[in-house]
N, CA, C and O atoms as a printed pandas DataFrame, in Angstrom:
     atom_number atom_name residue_name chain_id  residue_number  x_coord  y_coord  z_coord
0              1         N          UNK        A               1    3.027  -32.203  -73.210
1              2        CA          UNK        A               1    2.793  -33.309  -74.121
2              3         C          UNK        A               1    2.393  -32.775  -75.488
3              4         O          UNK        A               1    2.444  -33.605  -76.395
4              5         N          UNK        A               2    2.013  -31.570  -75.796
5              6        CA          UNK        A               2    2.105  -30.580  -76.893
6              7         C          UNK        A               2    0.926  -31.104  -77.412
7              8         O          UNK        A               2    1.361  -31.559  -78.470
8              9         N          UNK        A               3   -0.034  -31.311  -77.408
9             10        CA          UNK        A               3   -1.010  -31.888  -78.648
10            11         C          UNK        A               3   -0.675  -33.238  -79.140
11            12         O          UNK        A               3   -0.705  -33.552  -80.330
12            13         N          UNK        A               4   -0.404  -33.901  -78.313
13            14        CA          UNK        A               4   -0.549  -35.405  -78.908
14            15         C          UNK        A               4   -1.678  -36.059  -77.939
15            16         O          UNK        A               4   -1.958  -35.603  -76.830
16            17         N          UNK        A               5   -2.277  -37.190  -78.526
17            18        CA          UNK        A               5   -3.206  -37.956  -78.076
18            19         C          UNK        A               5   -2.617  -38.718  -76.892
19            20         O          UNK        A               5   -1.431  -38.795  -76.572
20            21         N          UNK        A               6   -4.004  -39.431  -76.127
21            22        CA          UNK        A               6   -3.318  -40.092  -75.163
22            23         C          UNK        A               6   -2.597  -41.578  -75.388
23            24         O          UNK        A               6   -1.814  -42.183  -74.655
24            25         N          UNK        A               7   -3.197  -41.958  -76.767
25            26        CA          UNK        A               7   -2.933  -43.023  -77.211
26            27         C          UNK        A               7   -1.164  -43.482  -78.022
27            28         O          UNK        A               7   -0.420  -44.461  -78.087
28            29         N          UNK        A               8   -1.218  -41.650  -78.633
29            30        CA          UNK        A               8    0.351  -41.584  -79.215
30            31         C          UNK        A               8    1.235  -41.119  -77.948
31            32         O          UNK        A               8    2.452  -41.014  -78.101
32            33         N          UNK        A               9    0.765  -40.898  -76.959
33            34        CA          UNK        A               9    1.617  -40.617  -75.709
34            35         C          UNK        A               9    2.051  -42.251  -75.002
35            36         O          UNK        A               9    3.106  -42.789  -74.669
36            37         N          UNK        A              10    1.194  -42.480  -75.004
37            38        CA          UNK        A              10    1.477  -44.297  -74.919
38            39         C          UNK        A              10    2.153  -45.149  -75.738
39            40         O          UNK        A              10    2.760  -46.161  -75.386
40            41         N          UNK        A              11    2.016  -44.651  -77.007
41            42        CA          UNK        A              11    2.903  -45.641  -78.322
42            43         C          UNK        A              11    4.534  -44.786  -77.563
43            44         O          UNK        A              11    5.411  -45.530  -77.126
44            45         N          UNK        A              12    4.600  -44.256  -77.544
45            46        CA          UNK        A              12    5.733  -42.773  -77.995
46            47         C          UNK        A              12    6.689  -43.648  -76.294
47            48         O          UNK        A              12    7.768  -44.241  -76.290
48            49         N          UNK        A              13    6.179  -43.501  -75.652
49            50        CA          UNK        A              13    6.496  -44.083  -74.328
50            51         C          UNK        A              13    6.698  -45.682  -73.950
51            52         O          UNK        A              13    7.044  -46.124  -72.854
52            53         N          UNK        A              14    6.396  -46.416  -75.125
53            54        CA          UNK        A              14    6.259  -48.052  -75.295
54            55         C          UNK        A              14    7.710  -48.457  -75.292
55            56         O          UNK        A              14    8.344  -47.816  -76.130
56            57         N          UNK        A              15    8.540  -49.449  -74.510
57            58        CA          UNK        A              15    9.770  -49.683  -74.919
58            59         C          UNK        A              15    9.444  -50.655  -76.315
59            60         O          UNK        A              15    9.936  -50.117  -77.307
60            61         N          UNK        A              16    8.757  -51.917  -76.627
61            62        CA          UNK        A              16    9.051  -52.617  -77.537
62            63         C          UNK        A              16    7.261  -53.129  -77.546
63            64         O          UNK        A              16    6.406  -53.057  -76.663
64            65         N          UNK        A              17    7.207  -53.677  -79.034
65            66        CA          UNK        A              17    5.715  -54.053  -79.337
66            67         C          UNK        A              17    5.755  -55.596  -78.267
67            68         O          UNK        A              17    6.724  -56.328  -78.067
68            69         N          UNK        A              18    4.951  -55.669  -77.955
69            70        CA          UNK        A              18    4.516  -56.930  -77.321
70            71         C          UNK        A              18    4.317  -58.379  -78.099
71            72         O          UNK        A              18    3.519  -58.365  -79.036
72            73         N          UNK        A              19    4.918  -59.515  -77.816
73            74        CA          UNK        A              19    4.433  -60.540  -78.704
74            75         C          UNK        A              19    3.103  -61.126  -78.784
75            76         O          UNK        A              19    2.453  -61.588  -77.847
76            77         N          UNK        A              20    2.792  -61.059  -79.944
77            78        CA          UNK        A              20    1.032  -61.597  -79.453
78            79         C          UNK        A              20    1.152  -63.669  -79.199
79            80         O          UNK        A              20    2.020  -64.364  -79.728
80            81         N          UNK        A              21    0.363  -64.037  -78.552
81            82        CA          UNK        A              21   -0.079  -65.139  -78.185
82            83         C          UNK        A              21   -0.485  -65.981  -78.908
83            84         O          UNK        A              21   -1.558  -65.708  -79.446
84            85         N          UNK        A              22    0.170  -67.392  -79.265
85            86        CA          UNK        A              22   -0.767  -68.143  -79.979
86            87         C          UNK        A              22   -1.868  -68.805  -79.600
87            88         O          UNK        A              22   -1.973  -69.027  -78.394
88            89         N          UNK        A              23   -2.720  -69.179  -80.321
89            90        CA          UNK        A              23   -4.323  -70.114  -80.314
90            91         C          UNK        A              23   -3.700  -70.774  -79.017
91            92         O          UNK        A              23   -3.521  -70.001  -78.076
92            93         N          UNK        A              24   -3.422  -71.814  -78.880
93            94        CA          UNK        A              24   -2.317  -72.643  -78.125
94            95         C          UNK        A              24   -2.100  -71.932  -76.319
95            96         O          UNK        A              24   -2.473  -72.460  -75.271
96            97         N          UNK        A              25   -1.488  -70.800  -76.479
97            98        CA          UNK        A              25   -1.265  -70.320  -75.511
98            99         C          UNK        A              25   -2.121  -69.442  -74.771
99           100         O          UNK        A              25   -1.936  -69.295  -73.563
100          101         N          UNK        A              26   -2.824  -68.984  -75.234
101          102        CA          UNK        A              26   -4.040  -67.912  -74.767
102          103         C          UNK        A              26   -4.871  -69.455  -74.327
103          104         O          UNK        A              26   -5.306  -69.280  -73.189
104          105         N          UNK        A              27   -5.031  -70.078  -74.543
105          106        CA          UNK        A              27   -5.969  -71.317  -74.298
106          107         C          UNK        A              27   -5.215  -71.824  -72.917
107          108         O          UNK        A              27   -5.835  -71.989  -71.866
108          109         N          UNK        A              28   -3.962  -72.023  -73.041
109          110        CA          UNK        A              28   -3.329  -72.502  -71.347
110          111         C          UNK        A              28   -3.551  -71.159  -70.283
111          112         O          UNK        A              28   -3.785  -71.394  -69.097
112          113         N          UNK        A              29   -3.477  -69.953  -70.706
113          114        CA          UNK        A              29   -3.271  -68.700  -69.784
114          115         C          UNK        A              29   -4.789  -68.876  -69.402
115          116         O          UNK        A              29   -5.070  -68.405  -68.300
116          117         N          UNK        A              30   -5.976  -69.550  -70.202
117          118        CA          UNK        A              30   -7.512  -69.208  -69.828
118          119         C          UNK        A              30   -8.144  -70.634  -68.855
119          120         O          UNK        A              30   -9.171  -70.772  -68.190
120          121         N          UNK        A              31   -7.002  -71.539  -69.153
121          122        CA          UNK        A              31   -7.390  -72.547  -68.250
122          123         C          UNK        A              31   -7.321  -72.330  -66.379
123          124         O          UNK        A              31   -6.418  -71.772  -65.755
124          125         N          UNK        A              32   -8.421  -72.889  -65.884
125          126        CA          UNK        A              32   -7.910  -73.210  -64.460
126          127         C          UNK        A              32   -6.824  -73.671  -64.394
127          128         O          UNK        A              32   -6.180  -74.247  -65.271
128          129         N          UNK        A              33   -6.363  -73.273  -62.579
129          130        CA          UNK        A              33   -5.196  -73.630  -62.134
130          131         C          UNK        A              33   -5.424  -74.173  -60.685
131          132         O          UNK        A              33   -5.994  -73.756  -59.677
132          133         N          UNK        A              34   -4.780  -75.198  -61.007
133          134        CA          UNK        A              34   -4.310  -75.919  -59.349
134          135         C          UNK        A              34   -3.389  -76.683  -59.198
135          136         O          UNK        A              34   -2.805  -77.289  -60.095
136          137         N          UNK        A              35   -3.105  -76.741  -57.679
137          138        CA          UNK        A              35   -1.834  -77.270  -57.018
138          139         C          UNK        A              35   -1.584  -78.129  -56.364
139          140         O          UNK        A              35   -1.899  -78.121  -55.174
140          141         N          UNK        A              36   -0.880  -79.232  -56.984
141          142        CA          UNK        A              36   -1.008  -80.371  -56.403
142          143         C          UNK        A              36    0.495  -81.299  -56.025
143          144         O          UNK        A              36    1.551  -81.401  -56.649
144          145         N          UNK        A              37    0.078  -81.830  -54.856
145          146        CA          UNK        A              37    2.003  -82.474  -54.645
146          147         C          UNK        A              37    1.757  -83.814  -55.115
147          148         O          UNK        A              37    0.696  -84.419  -54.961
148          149         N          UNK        A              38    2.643  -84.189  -55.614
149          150        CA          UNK        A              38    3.262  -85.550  -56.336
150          151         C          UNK        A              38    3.672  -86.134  -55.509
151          152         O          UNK        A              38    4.688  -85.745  -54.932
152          153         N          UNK        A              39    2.848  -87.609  -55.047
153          154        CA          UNK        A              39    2.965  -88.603  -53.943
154          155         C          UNK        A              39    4.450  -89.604  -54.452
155          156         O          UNK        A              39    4.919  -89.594  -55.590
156          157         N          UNK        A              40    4.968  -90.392  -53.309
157          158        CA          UNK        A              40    6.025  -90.965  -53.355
158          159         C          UNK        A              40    6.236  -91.559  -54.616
159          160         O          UNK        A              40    7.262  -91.364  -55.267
160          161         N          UNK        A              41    5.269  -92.304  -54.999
161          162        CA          UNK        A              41    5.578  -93.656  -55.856
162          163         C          UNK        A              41    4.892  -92.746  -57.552
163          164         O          UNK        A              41    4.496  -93.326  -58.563
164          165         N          UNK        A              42    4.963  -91.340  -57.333
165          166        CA          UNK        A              42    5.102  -90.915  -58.720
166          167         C          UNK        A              42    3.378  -90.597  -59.369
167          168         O          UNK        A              42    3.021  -90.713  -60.541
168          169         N          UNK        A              43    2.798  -90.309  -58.553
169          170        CA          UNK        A              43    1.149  -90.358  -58.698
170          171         C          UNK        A              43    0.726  -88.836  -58.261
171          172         O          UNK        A              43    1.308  -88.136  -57.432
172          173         N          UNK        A              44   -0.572  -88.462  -59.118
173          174        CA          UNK        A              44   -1.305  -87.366  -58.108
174          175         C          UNK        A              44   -2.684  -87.751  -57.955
175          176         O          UNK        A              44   -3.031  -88.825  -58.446
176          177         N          UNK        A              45   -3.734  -86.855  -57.195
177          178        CA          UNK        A              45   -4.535  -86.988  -57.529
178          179         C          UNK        A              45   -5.763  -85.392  -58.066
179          180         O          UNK        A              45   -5.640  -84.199  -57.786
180          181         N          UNK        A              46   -6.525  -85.904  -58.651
181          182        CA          UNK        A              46   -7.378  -84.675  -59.039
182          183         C          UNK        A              46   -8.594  -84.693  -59.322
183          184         O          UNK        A              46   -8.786  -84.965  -60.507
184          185         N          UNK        A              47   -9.218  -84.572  -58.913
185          186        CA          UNK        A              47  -10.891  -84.559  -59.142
186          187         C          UNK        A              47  -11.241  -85.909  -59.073
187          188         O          UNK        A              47  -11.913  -86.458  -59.946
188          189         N          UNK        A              48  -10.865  -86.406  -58.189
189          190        CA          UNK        A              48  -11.484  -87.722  -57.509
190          191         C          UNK        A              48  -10.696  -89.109  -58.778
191          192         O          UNK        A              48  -11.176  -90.233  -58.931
192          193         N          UNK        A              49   -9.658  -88.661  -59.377
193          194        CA          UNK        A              49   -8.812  -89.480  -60.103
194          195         C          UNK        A              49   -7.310  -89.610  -59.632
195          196         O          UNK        A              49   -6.697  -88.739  -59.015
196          197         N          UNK        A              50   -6.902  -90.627  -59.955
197          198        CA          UNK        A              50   -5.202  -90.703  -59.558
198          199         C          UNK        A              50   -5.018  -90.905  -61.250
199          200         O          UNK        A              50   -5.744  -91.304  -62.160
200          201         N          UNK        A              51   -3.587  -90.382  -61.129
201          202        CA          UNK        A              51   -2.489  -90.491  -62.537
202          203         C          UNK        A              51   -1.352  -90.418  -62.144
203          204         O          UNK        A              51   -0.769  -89.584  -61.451
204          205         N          UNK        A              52   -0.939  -91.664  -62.787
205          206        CA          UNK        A              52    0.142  -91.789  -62.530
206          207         C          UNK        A              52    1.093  -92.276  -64.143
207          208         O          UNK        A              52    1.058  -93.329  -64.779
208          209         N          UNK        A              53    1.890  -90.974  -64.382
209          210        CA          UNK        A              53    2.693  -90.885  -65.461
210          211         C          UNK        A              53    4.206  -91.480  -65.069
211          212         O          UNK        A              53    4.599  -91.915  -63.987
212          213         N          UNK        A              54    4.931  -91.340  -66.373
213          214        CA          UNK        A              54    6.435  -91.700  -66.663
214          215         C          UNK        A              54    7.424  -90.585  -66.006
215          216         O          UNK        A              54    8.478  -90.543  -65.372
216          217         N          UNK        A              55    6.302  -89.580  -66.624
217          218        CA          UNK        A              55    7.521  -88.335  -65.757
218          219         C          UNK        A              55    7.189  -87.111  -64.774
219          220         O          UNK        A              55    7.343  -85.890  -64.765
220          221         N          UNK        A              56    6.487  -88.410  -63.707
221          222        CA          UNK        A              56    5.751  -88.115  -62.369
222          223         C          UNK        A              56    7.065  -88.503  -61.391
223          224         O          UNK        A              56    7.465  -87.870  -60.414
224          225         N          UNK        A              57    7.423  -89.317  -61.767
225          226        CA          UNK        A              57    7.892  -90.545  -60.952
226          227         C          UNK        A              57    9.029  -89.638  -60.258
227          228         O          UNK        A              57    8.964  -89.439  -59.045
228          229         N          UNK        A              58   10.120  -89.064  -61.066
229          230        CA          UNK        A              58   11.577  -88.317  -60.628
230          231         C          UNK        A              58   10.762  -86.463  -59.629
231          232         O          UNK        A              58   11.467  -85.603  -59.100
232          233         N          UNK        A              59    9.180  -86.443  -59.714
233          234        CA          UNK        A              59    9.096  -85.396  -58.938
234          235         C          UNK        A              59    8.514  -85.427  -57.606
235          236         O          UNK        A              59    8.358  -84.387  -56.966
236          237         N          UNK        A              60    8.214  -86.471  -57.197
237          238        CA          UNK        A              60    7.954  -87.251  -55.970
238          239         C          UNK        A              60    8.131  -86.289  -55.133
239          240         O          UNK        A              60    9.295  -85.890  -55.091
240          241         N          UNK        A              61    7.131  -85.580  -54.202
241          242        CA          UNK        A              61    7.343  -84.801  -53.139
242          243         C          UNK        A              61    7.156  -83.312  -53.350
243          244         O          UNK        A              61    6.991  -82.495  -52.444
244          245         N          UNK        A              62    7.207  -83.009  -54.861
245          246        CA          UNK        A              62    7.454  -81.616  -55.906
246          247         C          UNK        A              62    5.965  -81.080  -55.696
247          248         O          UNK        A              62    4.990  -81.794  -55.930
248          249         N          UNK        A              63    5.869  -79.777  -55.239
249          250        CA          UNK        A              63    4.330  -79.250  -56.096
250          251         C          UNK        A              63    4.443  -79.152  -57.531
251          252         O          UNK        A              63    5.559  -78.784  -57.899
252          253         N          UNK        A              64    3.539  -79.394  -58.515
253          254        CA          UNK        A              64    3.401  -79.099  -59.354
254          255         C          UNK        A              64    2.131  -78.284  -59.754
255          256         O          UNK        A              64    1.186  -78.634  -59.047
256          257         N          UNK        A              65    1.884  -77.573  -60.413
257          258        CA          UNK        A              65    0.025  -76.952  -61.066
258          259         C          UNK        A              65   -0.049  -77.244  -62.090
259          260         O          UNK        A              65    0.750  -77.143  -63.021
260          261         N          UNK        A              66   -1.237  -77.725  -62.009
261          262        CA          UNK        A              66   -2.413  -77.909  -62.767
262          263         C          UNK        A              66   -2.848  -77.155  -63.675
263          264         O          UNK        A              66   -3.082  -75.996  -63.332
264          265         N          UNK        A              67   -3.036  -77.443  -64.755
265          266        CA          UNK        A              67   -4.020  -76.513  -65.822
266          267         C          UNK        A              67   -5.090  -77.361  -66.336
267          268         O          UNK        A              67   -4.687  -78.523  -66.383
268          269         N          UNK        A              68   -6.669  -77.205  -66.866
269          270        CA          UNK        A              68   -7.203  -77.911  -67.275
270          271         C          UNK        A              68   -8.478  -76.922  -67.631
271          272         O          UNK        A              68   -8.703  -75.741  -67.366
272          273         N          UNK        A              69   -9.168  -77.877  -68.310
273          274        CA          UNK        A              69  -10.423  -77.170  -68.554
274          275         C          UNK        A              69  -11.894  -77.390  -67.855
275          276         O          UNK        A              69  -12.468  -78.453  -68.091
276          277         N          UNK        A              70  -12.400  -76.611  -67.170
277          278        CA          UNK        A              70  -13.535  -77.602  -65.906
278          279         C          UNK        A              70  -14.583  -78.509  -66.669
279          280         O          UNK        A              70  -15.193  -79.475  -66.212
280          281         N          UNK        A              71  -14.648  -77.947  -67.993
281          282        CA          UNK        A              71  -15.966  -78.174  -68.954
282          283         C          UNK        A              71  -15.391  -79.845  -69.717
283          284         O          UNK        A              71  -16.279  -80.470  -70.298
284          285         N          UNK        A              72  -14.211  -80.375  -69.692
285          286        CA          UNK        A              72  -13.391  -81.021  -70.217
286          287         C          UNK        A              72  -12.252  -81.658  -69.747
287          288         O          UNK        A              72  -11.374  -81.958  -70.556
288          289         N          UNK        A              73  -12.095  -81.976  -68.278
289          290        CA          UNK        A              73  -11.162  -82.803  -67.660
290          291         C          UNK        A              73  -10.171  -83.567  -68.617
291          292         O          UNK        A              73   -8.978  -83.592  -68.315
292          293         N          UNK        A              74  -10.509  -84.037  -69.476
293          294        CA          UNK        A              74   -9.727  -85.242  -70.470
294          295         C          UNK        A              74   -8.500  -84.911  -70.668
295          296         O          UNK        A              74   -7.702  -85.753  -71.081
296          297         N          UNK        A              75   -8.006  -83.205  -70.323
297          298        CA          UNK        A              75   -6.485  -83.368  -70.424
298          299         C          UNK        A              75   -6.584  -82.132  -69.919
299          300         O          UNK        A              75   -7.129  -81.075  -70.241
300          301         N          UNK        A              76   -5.630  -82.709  -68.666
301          302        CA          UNK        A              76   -5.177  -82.170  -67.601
302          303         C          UNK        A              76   -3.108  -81.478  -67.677
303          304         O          UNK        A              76   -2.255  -82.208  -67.172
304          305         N          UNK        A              77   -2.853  -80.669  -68.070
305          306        CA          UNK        A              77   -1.412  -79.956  -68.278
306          307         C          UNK        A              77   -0.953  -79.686  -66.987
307          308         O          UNK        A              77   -1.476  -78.847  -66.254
308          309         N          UNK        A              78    0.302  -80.579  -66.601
309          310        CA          UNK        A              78    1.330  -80.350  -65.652
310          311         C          UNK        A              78    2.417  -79.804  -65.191
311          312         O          UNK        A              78    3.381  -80.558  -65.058
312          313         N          UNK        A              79    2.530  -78.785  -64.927
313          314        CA          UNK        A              79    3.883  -77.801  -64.605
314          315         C          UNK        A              79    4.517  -78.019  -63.573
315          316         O          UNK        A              79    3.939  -77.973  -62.487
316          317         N          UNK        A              80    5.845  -78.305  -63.669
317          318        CA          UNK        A              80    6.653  -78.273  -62.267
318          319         C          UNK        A              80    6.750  -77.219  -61.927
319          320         O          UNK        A              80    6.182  -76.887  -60.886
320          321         N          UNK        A              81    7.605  -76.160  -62.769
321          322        CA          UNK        A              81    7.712  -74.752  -62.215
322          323         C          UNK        A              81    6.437  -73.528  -63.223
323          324         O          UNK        A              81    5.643  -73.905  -64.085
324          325         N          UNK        A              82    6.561  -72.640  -62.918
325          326        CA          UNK        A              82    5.081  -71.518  -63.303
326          327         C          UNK        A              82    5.136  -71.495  -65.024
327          328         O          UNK        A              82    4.304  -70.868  -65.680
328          329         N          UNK        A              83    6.185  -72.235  -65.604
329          330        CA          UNK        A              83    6.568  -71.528  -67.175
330          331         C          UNK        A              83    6.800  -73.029  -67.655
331          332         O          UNK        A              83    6.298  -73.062  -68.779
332          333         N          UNK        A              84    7.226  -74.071  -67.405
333          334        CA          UNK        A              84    8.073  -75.308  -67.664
334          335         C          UNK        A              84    7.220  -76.623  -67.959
335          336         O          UNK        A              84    7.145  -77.369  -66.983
336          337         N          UNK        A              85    6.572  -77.050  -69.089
337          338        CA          UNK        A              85    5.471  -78.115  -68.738
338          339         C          UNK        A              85    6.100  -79.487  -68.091
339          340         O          UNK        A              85    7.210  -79.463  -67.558
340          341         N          UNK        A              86    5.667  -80.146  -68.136
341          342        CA          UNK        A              86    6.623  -81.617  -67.597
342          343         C          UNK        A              86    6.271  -82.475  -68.752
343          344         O          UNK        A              86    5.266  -82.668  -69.435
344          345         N          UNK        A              87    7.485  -82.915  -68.706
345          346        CA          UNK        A              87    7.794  -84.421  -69.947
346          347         C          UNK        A              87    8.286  -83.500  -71.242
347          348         O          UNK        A              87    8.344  -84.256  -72.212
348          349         N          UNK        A              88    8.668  -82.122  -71.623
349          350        CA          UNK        A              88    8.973  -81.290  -72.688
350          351         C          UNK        A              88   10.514  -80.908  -72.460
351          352         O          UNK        A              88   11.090  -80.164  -73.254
């Protein structure tokens, strides 16, 4: 490795810089997560609440997860699949 640092041995070895994260997104990656199935008639439930949205309804039967904040329930983010929010 001839005299290089361990740090320029790491740059030197990097395929591509990484994208950094917005405000926005570092905030969904820090939220809790949970998993919940979407009842027939388009409803879930979560922390002792039911919701029932517009674009609940077509996933009927679907797991979806949860993101939220424990300190702040008031908005609760719904994913069908691990990357995909619902209603976007």
């Amino acid at each position: 490795m001839g005299g290089q640092t361990r740090i320029g041995r790491w740059e030197t070895g990097r395929i591509a810089q990484l994208p950094l994260l917005s405000e926005w997104e570092l905030d969904i990656c820090l939220m809790r997560q949970e998993r919940r199935t979407v009842y027939r008639s388009g409803y879930l439930q979560f922390a002792n609440l039911s919701d029932q949205g517009e674009h609940l309804a077509g996933y009927a039967g679907a797991q979806v997860v949860l993101r939220y904040n424990p300190r702040d329930i008031t908005t609760v983010l719904i994913w069908v699949g691990e990357c995909e929010p619902l209603g976007n």
